[in-house]
BADO-242007 format. One record per residue (C-alpha): residue in three letters; x, y, z. Coordinates in nm, 3 decimals, padded with zeros to 5 digits. Example, Ala and Ser with C-alpha at 12.3 -4.5 7.8 and 13.67 -1.06 7.14 Angstrom:
2
PT    aa      east     north        up
PT   ALA    01.230   -00.450    00.780
PT   SER    01.367   -00.106    00.714
END
This chain:
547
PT    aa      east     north        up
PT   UNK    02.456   -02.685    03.389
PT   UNK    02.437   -02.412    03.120
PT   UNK    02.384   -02.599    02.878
PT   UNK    02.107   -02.856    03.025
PT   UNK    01.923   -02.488    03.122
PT   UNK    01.933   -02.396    02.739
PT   UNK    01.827   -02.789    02.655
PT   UNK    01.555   -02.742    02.885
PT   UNK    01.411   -02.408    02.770
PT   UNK    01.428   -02.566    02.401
PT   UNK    01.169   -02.793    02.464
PT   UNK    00.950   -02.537    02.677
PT   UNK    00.965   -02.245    02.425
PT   UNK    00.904   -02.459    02.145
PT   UNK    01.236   -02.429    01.945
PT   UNK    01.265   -02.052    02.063
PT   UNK    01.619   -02.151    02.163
PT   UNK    01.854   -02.385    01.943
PT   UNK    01.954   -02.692    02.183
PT   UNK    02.353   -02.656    02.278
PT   UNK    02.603   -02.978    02.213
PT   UNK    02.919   -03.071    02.417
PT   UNK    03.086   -02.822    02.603
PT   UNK    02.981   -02.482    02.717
PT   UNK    02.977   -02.185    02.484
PT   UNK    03.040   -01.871    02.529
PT   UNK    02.767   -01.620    02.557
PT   UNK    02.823   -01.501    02.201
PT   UNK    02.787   -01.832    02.036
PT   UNK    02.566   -01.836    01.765
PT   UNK    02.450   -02.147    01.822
PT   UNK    02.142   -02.056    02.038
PT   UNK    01.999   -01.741    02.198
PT   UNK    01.999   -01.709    02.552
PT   UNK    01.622   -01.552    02.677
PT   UNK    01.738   -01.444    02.961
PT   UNK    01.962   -01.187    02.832
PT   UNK    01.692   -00.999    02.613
PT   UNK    01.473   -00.731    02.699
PT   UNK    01.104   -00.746    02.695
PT   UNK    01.071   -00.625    02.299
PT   UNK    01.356   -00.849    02.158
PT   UNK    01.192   -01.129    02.382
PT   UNK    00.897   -01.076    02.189
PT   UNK    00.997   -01.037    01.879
PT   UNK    01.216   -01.381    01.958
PT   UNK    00.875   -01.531    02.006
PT   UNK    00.786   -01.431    01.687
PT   UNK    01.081   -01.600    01.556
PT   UNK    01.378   -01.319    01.502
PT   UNK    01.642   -01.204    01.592
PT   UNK    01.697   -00.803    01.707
PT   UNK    01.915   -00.685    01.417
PT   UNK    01.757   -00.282    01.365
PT   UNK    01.855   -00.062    01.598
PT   UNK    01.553   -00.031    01.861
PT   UNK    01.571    00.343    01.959
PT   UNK    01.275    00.442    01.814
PT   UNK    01.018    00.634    02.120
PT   UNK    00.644    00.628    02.101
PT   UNK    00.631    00.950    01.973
PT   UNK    00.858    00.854    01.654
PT   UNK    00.638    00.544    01.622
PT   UNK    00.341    00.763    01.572
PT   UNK    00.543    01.040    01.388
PT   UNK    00.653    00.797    01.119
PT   UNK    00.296    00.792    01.007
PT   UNK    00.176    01.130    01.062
PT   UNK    00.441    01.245    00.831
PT   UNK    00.367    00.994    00.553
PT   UNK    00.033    01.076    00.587
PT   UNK    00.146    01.483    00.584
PT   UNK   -00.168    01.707    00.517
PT   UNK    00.107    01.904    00.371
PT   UNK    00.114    01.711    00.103
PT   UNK   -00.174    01.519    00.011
PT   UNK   -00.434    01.790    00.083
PT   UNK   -00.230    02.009   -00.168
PT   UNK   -00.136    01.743   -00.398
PT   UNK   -00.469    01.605   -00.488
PT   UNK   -00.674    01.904   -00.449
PT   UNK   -00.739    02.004   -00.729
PT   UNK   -00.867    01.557   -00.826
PT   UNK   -01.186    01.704   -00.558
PT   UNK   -01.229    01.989   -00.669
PT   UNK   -01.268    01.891   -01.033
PT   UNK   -01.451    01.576   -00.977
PT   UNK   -01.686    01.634   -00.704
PT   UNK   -01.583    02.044   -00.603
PT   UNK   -01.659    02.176   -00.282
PT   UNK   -01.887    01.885   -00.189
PT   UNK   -01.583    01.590   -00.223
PT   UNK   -01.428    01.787    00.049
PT   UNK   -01.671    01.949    00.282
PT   UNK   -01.916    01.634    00.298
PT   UNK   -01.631    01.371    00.156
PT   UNK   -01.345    01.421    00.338
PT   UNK   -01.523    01.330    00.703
PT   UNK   -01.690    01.026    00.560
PT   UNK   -01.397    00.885    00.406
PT   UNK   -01.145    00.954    00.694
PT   UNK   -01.407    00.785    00.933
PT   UNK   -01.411    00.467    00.697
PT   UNK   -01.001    00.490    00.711
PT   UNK   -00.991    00.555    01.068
PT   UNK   -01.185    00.216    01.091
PT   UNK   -00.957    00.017    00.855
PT   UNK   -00.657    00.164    01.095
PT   UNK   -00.851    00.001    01.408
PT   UNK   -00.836   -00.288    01.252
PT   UNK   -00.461   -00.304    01.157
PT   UNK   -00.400   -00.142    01.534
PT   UNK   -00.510   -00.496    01.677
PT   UNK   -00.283   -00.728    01.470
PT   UNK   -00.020   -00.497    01.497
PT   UNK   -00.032   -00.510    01.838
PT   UNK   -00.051   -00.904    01.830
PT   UNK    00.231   -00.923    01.556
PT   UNK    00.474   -00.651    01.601
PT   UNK    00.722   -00.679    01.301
PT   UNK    00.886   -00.544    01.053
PT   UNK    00.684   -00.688    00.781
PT   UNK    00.398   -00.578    00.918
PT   UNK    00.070   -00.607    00.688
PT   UNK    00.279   -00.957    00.513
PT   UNK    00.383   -01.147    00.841
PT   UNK   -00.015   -01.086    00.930
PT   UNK   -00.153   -01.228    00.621
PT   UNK    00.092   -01.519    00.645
PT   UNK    00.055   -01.586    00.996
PT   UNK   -00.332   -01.560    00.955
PT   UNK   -00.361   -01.717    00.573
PT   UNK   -00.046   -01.907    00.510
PT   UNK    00.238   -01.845    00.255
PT   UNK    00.027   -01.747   -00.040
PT   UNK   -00.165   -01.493    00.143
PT   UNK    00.123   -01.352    00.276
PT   UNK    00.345   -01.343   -00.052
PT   UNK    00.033   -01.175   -00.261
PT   UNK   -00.013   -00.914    00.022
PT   UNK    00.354   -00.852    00.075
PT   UNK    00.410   -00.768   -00.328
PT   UNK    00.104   -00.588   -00.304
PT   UNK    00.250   -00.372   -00.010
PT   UNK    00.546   -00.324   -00.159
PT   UNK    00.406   -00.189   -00.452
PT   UNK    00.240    00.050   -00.303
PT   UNK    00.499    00.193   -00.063
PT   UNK    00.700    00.273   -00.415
PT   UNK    00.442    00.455   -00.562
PT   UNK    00.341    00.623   -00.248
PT   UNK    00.722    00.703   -00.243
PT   UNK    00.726    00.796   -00.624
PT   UNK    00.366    01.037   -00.573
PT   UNK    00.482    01.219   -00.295
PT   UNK    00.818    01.266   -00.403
PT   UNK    00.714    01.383   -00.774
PT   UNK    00.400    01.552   -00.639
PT   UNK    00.672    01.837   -00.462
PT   UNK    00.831    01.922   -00.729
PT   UNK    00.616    02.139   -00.890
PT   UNK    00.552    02.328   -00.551
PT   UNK    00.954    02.340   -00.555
PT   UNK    00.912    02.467   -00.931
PT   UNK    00.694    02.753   -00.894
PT   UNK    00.863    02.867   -00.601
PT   UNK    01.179    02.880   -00.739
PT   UNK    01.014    03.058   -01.026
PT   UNK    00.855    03.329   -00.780
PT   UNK    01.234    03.412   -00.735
PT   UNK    01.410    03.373   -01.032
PT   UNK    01.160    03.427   -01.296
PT   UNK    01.419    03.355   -01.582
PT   UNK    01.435    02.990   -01.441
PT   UNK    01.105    02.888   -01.626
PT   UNK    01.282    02.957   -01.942
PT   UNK    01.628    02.892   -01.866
PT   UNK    01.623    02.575   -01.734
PT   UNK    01.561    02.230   -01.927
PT   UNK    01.509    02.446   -02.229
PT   UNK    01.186    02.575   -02.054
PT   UNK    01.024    02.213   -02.059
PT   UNK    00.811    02.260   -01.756
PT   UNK    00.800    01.841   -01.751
PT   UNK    01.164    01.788   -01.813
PT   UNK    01.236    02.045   -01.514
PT   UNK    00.975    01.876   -01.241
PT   UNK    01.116    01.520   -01.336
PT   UNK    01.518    01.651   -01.274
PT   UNK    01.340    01.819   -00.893
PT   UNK    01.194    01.469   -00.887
PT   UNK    01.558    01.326   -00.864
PT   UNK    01.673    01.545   -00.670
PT   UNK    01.382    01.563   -00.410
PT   UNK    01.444    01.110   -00.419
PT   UNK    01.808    01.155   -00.382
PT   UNK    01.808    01.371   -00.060
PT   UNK    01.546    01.144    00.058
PT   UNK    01.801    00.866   -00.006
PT   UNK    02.081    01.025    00.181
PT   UNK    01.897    01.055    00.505
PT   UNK    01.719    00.767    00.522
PT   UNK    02.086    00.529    00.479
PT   UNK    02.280    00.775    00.796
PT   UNK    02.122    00.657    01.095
PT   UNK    01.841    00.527    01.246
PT   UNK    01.895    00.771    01.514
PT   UNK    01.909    01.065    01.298
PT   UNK    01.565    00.962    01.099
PT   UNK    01.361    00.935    01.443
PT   UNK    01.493    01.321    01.496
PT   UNK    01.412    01.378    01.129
PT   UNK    01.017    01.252    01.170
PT   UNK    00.978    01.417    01.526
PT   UNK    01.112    01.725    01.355
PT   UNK    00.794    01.679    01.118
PT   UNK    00.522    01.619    01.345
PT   UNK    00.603    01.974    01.479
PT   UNK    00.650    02.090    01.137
PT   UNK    00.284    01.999    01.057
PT   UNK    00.099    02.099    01.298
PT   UNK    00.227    02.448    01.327
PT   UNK    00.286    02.485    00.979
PT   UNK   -00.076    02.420    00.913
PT   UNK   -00.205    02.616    01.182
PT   UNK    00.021    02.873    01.026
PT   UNK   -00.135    02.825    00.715
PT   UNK   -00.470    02.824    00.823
PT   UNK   -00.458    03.135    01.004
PT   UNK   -00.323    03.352    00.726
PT   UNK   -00.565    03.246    00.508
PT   UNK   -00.891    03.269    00.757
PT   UNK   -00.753    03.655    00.899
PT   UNK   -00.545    03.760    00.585
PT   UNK   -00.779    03.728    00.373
PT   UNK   -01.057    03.990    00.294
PT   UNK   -01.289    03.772    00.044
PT   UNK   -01.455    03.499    00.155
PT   UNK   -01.684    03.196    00.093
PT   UNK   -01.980    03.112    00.313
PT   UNK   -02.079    02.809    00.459
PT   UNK   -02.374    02.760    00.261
PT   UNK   -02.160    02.768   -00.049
PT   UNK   -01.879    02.519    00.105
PT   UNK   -02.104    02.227    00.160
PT   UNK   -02.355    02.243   -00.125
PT   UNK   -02.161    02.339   -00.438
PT   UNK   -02.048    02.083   -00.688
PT   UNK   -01.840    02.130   -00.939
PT   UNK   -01.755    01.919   -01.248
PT   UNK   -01.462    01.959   -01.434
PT   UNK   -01.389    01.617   -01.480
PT   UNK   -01.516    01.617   -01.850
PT   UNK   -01.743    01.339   -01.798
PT   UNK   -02.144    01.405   -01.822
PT   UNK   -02.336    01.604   -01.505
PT   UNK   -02.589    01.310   -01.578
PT   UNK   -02.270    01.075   -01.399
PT   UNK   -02.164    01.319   -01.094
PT   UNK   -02.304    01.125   -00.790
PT   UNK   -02.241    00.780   -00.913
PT   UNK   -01.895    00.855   -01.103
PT   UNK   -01.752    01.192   -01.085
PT   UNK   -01.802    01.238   -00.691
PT   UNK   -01.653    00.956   -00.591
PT   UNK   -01.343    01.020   -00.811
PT   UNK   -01.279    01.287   -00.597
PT   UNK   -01.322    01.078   -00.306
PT   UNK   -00.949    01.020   -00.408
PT   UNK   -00.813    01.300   -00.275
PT   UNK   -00.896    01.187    00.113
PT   UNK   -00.815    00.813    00.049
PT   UNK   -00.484    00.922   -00.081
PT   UNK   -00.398    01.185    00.210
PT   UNK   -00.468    00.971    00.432
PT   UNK   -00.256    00.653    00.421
PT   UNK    00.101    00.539    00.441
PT   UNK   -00.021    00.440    00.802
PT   UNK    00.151    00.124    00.817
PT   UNK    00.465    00.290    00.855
PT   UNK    00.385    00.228    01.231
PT   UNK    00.426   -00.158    01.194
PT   UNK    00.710   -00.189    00.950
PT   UNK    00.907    00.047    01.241
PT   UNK    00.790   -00.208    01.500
PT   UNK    01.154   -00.373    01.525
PT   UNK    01.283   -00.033    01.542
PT   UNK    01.042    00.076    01.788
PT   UNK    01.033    00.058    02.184
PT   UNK    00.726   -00.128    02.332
PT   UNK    00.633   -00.167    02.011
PT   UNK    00.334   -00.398    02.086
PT   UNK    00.143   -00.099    02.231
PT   UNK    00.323    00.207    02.056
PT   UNK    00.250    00.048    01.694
PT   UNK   -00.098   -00.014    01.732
PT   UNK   -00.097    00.344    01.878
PT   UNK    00.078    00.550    01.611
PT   UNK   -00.138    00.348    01.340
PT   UNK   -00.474    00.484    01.475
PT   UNK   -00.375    00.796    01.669
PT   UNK   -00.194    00.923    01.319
PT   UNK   -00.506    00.863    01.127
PT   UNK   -00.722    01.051    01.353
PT   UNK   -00.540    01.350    01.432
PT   UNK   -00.411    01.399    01.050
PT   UNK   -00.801    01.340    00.929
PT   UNK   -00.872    01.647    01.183
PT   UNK   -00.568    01.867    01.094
PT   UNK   -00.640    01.789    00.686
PT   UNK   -01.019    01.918    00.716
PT   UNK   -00.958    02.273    00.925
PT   UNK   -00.718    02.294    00.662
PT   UNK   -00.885    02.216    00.347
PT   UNK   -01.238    02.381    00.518
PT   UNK   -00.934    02.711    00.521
PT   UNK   -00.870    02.610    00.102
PT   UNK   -01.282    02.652    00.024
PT   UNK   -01.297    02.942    00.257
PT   UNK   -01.101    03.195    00.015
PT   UNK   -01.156    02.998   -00.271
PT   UNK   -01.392    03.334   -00.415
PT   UNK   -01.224    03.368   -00.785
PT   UNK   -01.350    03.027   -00.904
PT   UNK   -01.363    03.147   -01.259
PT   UNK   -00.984    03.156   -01.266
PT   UNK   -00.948    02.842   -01.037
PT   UNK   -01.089    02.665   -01.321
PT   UNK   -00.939    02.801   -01.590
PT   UNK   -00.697    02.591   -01.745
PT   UNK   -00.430    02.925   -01.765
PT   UNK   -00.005    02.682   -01.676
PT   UNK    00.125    03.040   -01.573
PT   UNK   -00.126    03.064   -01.276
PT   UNK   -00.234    02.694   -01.241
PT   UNK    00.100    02.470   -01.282
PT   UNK   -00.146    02.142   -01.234
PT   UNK   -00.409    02.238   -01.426
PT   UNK   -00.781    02.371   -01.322
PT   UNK   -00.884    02.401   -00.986
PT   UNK   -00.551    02.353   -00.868
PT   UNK   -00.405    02.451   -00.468
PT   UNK   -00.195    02.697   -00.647
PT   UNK   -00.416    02.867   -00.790
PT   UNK   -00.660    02.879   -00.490
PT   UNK   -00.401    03.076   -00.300
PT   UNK   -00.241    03.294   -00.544
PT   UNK   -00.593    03.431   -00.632
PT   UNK   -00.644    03.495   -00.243
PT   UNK   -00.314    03.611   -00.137
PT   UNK   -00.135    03.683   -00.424
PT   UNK    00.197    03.577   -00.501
PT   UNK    00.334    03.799   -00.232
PT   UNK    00.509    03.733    00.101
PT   UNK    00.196    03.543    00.217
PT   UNK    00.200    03.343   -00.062
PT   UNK    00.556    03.247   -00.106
PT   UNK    00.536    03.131    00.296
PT   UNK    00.274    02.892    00.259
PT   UNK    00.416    02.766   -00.055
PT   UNK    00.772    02.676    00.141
PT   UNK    00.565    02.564    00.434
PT   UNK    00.404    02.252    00.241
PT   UNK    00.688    02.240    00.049
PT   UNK    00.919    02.155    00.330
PT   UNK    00.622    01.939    00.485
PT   UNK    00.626    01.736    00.140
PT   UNK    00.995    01.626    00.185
PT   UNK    00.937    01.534    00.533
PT   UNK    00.675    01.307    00.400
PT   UNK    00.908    01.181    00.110
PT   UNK    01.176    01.105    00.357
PT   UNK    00.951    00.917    00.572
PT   UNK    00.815    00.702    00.219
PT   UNK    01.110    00.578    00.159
PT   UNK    01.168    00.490    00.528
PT   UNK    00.817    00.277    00.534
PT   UNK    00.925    00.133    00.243
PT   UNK    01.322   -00.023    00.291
PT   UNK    01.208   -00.165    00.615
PT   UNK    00.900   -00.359    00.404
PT   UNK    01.168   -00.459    00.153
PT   UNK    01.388   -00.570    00.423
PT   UNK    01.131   -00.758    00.607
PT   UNK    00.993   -00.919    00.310
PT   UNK    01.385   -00.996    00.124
PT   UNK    01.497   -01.169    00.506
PT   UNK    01.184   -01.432    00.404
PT   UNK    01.301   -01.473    00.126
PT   UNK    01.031   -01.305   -00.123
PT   UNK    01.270   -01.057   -00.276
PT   UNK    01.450   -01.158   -00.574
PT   UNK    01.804   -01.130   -00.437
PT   UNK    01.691   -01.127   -00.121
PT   UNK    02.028   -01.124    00.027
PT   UNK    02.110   -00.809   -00.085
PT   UNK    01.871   -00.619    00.060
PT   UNK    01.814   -00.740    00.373
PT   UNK    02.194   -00.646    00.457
PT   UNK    02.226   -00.384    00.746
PT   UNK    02.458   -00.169    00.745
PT   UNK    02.684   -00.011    01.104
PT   UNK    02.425    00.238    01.191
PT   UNK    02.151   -00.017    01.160
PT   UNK    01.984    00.066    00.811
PT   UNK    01.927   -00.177    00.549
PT   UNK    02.087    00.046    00.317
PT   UNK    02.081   -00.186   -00.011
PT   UNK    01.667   -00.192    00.013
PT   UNK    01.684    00.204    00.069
PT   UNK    01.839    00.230   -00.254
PT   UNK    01.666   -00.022   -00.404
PT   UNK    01.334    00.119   -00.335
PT   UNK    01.426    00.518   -00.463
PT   UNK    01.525    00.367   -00.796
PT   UNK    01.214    00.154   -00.821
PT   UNK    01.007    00.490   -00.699
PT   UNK    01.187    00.632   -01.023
PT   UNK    01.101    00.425   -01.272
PT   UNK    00.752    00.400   -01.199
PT   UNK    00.742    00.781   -01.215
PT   UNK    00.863    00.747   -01.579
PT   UNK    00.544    00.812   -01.763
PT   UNK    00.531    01.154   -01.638
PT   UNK    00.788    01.301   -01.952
PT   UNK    00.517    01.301   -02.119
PT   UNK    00.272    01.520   -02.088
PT   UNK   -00.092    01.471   -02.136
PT   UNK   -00.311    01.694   -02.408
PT   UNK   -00.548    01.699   -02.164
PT   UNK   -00.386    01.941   -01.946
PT   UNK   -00.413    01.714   -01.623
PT   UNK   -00.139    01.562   -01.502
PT   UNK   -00.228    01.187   -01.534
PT   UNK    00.081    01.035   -01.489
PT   UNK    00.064    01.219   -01.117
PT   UNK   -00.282    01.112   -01.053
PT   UNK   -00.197    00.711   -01.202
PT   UNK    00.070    00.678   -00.992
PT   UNK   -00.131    00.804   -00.648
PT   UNK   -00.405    00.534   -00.775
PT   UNK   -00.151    00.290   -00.804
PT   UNK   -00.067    00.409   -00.467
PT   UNK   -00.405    00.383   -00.282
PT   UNK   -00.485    00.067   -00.457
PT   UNK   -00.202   -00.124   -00.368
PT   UNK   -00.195   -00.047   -00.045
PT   UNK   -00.514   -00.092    00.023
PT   UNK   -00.559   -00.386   -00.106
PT   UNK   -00.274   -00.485    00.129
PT   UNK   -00.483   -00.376    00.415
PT   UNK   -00.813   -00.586    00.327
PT   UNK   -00.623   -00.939    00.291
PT   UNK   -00.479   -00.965    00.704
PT   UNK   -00.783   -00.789    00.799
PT   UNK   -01.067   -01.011    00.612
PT   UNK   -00.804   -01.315    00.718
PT   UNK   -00.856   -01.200    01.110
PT   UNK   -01.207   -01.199    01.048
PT   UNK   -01.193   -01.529    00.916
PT   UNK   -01.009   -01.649    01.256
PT   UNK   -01.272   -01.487    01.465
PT   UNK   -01.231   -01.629    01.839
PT   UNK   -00.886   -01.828    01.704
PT   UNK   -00.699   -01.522    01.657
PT   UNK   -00.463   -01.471    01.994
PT   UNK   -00.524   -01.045    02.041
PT   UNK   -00.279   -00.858    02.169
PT   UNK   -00.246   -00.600    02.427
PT   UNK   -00.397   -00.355    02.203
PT   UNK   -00.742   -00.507    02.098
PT   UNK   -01.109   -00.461    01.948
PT   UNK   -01.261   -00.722    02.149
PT   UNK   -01.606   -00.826    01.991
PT   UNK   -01.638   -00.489    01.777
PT   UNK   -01.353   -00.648    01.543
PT   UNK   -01.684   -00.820    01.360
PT   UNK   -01.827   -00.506    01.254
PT   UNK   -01.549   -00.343    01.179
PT   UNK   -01.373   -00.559    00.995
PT   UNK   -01.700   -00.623    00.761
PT   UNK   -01.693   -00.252    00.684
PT   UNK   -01.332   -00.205    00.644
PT   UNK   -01.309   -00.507    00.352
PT   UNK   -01.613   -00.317    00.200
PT   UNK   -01.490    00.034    00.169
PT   UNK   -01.159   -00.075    00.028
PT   UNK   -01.355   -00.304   -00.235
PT   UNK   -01.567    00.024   -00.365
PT   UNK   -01.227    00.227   -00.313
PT   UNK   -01.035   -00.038   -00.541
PT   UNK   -01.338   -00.051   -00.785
PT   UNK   -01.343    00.308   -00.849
PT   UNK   -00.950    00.415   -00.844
PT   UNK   -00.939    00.195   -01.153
PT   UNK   -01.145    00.370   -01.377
PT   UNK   -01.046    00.612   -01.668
PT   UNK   -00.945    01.003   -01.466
PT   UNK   -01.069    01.161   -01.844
PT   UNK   -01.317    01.059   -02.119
PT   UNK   -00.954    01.101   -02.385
PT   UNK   -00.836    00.853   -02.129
PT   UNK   -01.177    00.574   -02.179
PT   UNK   -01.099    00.336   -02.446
PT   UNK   -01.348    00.405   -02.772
PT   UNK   -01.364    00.750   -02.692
PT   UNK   -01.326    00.969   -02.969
PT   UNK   -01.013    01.166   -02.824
PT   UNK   -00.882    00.879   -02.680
PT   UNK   -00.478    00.852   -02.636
PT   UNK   -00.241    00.673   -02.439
PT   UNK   -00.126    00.992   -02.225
PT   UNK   -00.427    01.054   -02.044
PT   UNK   -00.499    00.652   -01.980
PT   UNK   -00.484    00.601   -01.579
PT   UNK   -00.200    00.339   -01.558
PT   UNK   -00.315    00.206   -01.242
PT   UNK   -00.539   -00.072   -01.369
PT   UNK   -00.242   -00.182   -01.575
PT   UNK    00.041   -00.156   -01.329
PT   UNK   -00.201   -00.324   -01.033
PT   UNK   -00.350   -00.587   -01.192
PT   UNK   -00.038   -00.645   -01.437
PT   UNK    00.153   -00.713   -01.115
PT   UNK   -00.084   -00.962   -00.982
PT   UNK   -00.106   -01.177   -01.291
PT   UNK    00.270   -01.190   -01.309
PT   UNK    00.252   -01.266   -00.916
PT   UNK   -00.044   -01.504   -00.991
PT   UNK    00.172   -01.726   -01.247
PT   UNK    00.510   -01.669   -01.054
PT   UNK    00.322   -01.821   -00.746
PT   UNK    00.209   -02.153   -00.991
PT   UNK    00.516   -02.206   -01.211
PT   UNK    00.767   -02.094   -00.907
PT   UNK    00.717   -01.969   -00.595
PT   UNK    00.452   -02.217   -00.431
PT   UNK    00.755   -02.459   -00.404
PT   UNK    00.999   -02.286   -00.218
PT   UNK    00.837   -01.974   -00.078
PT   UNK    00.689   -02.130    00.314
PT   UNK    00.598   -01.754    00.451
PT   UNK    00.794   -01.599    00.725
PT   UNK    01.120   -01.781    00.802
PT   UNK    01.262   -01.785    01.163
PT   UNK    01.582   -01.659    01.249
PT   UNK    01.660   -01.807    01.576
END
């Protein structure tokens, strides 16, 4: 009788169960998968075509935390402050910020409804392929990949020199003592260490990185309202409003003649940058309880609430940003990153006091939270994408490990993260930290990129595509059109020379100020483009089913 049931439900659930032969098995038997036994997550995720083999004990809350802390205002908005504030100033952020985040907040609409229709852990690949077939997916799976390393290799790198000056504040001799006093040399050996104790959490437990990202979410939002409170009633000097939302500044080296069509929306980098990682949300879906609802939710719910949280904050950066003369100045002992850098925006308001050490360990502590949860995002899109196959030695890193990590594609992905940071030992004569700045383009373009292919493919479907529980309904139109646009003047831009010594034919051109992300980004895809024609068309079929 059991096994005429399971013979039965074959044909009704359209291969979701593999027919049983001769006598009955026991209910172990890897021959088939018995429904009836699996909750309503793993039943859906059956339906989907695999099998539950992460550990589901992910909440909600984690869901959504995931992506807040990739996100982390912590970092971002003190990582690439300084890219506004020299191409764009005060403007970029006061006027930029809210217009960009809205754009974002519309991409992340989109993604909520197909991950709520396709909760898994490849996420932005299994969309494109189920929406745009087996090339789609594999050039939007490489693409996301790529840009979970460098997203990995930004924030990670981008911390160190927070970790550098602060360890400087307390042992002074440090700055000369250690790496010979190579201020490069001693942020790439943080770098390493910053990726290795990423490493080390991320291959525990499951378990242990849900506590580690809930943790965050706490850490963030007090932290910055910590932050933002010392600065708006510790401060004596301050800028007004007037100032804040009609000053532009131009640093960038480029002509004034070029500032609203160029320079501006180089600094337009900064929120584009902050705000993403987002996807996080769907690569945790098999990880995730209810995830068809509590994916969709921690995409969209993480971009709002960190695109509010970033602005008080950086609105708190312009507001005591009075000594602008030494902000940008180009003086390494006060500005580690060059003019118009974070650092130097607080030191000249607070000093490098108590104040000022506390907010430095505040986002510095906020920035490995958001490391940690990088390299999360990125082993489960390594996973997903090596159990279809796409992954050169695929087998390897789709291997999970007793605690339910697929530690081989953690490890994996911190060493790729590394390498891709190499070009930062060497510095560039320009005095801004290129390297930094290529990989976060490398970063936002990537992903992004990622993004537009499963969302212009569900336009494409328009009343074909089976919605979720979590939908747009008709608005998916409109949205959709203006998601595919942003990211195409996004992608457009975040390719273009950072500095003039960086423009081919300029005068003081040289390799170290040259933004690496056209390169890296469009190297990829023509090596993807002619591994697709000579290779992969013929044996790569999209997502492949488990059960």
């Amino acid at each position: 009788m059991q096994i005429a049931f399971l013979y039965r439900e074959a044909k009704s659930r359209n291969g979701l169960y593999i027919k049983a032969r001769g006598r009955p098995r026991p209910a172990n038997w890897k021959g088939y998968y018995c429904m009836s036994t699996l909750n309503d997550d793993e039943r859906r995720l059956a339906e989907l075509g695999y099998k539950q083999e992460l550990t589901r004990s992910w909440s909600s809350f984690s869901n959504f935390a995931i992506s807040f802390s990739i996100i982390s205002i912590l970092a971002g908005c003190f990582t690439t402050f300084a890219q506004a504030w020299n191409n764009g100033g005060p403007v970029a952020i006061s006027i930029g910020w809210p217009i960009i985040a809205t754009l974002i907040l519309i991409i992340g609409f989109c993604m909520s409804e197909l991950a709520s229709a396709y909760p898994t852990s490849g996420g932005i690949y299994w969309w494109a392929a189920k929406l745009g077939g087996a090339k789609a997916g594999f050039f939007t799976g490489w693409l996301n990949l790529i840009g979970l390393v460098s997203v990995t290799a930004s924030v990670g790198y981008g911390v160190t020199g927070f970790i550098n000056s602060i360890i400087g504040l307390y042992a002074p001799s440090y700055s000369t003592s250690f790496m010979g006093g190579d201020f490069i040399k001693q942020q790439f050996v943080l770098f390493l260490i910053v990726v290795a104790f990423a490493t080390v959490i991320n291959i525990y437990s499951s378990k242990l990185l849900a506590a580690f990202n809930n943790i965050s979410v706490w850490w963030h939002v007090f932290g910055a309202a910590l932050i933002v409170g010392i600065l708006v009633f510790g401060t004596s000097s301050h800028q007004s409003l007037h100032w804040m939302y009609t000053t532009k500044i131009n640093n960038s080296g480029f002509s004034d003649h070029t500032y609203w069509y160029l320079v501006l929306p180089l600094g337009f980098l900064l929120t584009q940058y902050t705000i993403t990682g987002f996807d996080a949300s769907a690569h945790l879906s098999e990880e995730t309880k209810d995830a068809h609802i509590s994916s969709a939710k921690g995409i969209w719910k993480s971009i709002f609430y960190s695109a509010i949280g970033g602005y008080i904050l950086l609105m708190a950066f312009l507001y005591v940003a009075t000594n602008t003369d030494v902000i940008n100045s180009f003086d390494p002992k006060v500005n580690p990153y060059g003019g118009g850098s974070i650092i130097a925006v607080l030191a000249t308001a607070l000093g490098t006091g108590v104040k000022f050490k506390l907010l430095m360990i505040i986002t510095t502590v906020g920035q490995i939270f958001c490391v940690t949860a990088c390299l999360t995002s990125c082993s489960r899109m390594m996973y997903a994408f090596s159990r279809d196959g796409a992954v050169p030695g695929g087998n390897l890193w789709k291997k999970v490990n007793n605690h339910g990590v697929p530690i081989n594609a953690v490890l994996a992905s911190a060493v790729a993260g590394v390498v891709l940071t190499l070009p930062a030992l060497w510095k560039s004569p320009t005095g801004v930290p290129t390297a930094f700045y290529a990989v976060v383009s490398v970063c936002v373009i990537s992903l992004y990129l990622a993004f537009m292919i499963p969302i212009y493919l569900r336009l494409k479907a328009g009343d074909s595509f089976k919605p979720g529980a979590w939908t747009l309904g008709k608005k998916y139109k409109w949205m959709g059109s203006l998601a595919v646009a942003e990211i195409v003047f996004i992608t457009i831009y975040f390719v273009l020379p950072i500095a003039p010594a960086g423009t081919p034919g300029n005068k003081d051109f040289t390799w170290t100020a040259v933004n690496y992300a056209p390169i890296v980004t469009g190297g990829a895809l023509l090596i993807l483009a002619i591994w697709w024609q000579v290779s992969a068309k013929k044996w790569f079929t999209g997502p492949k089913r488990t059960i």
